[in-house]
C-alpha beads as a LAMMPS data file, in Angstrom:
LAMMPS data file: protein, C-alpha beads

81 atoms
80 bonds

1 atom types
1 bond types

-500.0 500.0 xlo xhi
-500.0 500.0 ylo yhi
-500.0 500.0 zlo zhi

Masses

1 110.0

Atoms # bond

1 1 1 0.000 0.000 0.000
2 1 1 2.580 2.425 1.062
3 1 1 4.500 1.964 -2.632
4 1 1 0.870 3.077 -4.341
5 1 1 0.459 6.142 -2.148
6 1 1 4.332 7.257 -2.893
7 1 1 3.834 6.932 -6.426
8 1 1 0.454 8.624 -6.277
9 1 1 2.531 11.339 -4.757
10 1 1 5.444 11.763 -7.025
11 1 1 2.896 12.058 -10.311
12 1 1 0.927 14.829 -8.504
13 1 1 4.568 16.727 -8.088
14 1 1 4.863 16.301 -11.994
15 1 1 1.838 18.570 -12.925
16 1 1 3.019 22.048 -14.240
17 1 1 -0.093 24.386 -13.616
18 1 1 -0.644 27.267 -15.884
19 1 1 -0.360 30.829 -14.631
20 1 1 -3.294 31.573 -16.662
21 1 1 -5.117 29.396 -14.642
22 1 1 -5.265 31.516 -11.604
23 1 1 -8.853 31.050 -9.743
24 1 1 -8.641 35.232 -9.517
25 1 1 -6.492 37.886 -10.939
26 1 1 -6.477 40.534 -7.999
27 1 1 -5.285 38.178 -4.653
28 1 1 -5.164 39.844 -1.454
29 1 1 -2.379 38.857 0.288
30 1 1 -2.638 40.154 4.009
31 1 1 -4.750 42.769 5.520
32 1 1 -4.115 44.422 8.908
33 1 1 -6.724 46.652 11.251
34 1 1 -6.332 48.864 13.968
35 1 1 -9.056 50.629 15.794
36 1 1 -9.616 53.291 18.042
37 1 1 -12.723 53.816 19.509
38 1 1 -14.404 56.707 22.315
39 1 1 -17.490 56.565 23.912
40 1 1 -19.079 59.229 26.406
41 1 1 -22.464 59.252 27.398
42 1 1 -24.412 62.025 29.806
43 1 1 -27.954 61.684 30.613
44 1 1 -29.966 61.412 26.983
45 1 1 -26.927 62.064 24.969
46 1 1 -24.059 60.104 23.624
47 1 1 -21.115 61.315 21.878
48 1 1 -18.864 58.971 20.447
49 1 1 -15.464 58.790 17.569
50 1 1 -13.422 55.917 15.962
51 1 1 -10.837 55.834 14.174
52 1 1 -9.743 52.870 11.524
53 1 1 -6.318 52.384 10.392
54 1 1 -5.669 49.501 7.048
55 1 1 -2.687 48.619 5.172
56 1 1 -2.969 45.988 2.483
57 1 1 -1.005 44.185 0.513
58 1 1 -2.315 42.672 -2.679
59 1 1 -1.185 41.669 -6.253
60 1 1 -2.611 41.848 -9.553
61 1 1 -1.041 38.967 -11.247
62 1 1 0.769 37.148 -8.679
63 1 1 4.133 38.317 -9.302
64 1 1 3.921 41.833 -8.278
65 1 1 3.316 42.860 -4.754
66 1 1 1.867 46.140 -3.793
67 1 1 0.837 48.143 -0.735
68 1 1 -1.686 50.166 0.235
69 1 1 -2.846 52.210 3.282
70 1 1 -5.635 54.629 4.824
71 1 1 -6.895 56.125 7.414
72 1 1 -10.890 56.303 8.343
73 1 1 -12.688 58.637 10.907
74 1 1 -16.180 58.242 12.287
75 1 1 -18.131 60.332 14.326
76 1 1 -21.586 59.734 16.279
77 1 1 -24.208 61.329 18.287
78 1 1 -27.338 59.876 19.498
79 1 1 -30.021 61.271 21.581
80 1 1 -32.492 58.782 23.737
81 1 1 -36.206 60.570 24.296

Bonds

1 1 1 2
2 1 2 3
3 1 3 4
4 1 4 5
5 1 5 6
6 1 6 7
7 1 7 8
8 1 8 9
9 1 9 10
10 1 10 11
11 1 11 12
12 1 12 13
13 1 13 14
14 1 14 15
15 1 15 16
16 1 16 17
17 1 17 18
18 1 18 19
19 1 19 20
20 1 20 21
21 1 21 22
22 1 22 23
23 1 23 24
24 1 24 25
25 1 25 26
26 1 26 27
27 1 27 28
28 1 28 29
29 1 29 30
30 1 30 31
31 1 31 32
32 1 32 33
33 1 33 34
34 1 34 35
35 1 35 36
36 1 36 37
37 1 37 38
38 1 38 39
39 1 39 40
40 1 40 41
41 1 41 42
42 1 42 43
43 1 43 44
44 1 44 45
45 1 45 46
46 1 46 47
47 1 47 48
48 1 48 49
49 1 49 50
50 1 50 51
51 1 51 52
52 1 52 53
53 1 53 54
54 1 54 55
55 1 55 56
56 1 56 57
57 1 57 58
58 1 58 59
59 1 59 60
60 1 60 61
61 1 61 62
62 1 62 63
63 1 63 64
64 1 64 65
65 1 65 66
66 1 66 67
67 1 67 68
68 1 68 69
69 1 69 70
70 1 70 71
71 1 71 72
72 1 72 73
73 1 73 74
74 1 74 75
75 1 75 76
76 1 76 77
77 1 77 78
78 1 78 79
79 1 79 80
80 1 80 81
């Protein structure tokens, strides 16, 4: 059994796949978040802010790698009546 299962291996190591083949052209390759967030509440208001900080980095044909980065700022107010 074990000499069917080796050579089973070895002809799956053989196969060449296309680069054209790819599943999707844009891949993401890792994405990091960081958040900040504030919250203050008095009575029937609430004030509150967050801030969102990405960087990505991606490729558009598997080859090339590229970064990318932003910054995103949120504000809020609610009032409860």
């Amino acid at each position: 059994m074990k000499a069917v299962s080796m050579a089973s291996r070895a002809s799956r190591a053989r196969v060449r796949k296309s680069p054209s083949a790819a599943p999707f052209a844009n891949a993401r390759l890792r994405n990091r978040q960081t958040a900040l967030s504030l919250q203050y509440a008095a009575g029937a208001y609430e004030l509150g802010a967050e801030w969102i900080y990405d960087k990505l980095d991606y490729t558009t044909n598997g080859t090339d790698r590229k970064k990318l980065n932003g910054n995103q700022v949120s504000l809020n107010a609610l009032y409860k009546f």
